[in-house]
C-alpha positions, 0 to 999 in steps of 0.5 A: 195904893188904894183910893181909901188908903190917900183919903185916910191919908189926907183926912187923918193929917188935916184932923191933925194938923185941925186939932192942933189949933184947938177947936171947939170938939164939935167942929171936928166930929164930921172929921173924925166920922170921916176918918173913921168911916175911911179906916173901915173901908180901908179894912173891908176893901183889904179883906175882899181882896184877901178872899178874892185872892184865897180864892182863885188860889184855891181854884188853881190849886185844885186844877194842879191836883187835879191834873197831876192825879190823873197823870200818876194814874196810869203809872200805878199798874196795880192801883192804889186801892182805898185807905182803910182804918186798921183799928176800930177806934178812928182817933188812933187808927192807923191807916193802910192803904189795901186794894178792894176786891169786888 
């Protein structure tokens, strides 16, 4: 649980618990901005967090992929060759997979 997560918390129930008296509405905007202002950071602060993580997922990913292809390498004795499109048209094609001679 995050700090921004209590504060929001605490603020949105004294706001609450303060409007249930019936104060004039100028006496509570600063609550308001307050909690309002907390909700945002609670956002911004979920969404870096998201990003970092997608990140280091990604980074992680990549070194799997890295690493199994370069142990199924050498078990391909004839190599895999490169995909080439059968058709012309690239939406429809169908791929193949053929070995490139030089």
């Amino acid at each position: 649980m995050s700090i921004a997560t209590v504060a929001l918390s605490g603020s949105a129930a004294w706001l609450i618990v303060r409007s249930a008296q019936r104060p004039a509405l100028l006496s509570l905007t600063m609550l308001m901005g307050v909690v309002q202002l907390l909700a945002l950071g609670k956002a911004a602060g979920r969404y870096g967090e998201r990003v970092s993580t997608h990140q280091a997922a990604l980074r992680i990913m990549a070194r799997v992929r890295a690493m199994t292809a370069l142990r199924l390498e050498p078990l391909v004795p004839a190599g895999l060759g490169r995909a080439v499109p059968t058709s012309s048209r690239r939406s429809s094609a169908t791929w193949t997979r053929s070995r490139i001679c030089s």
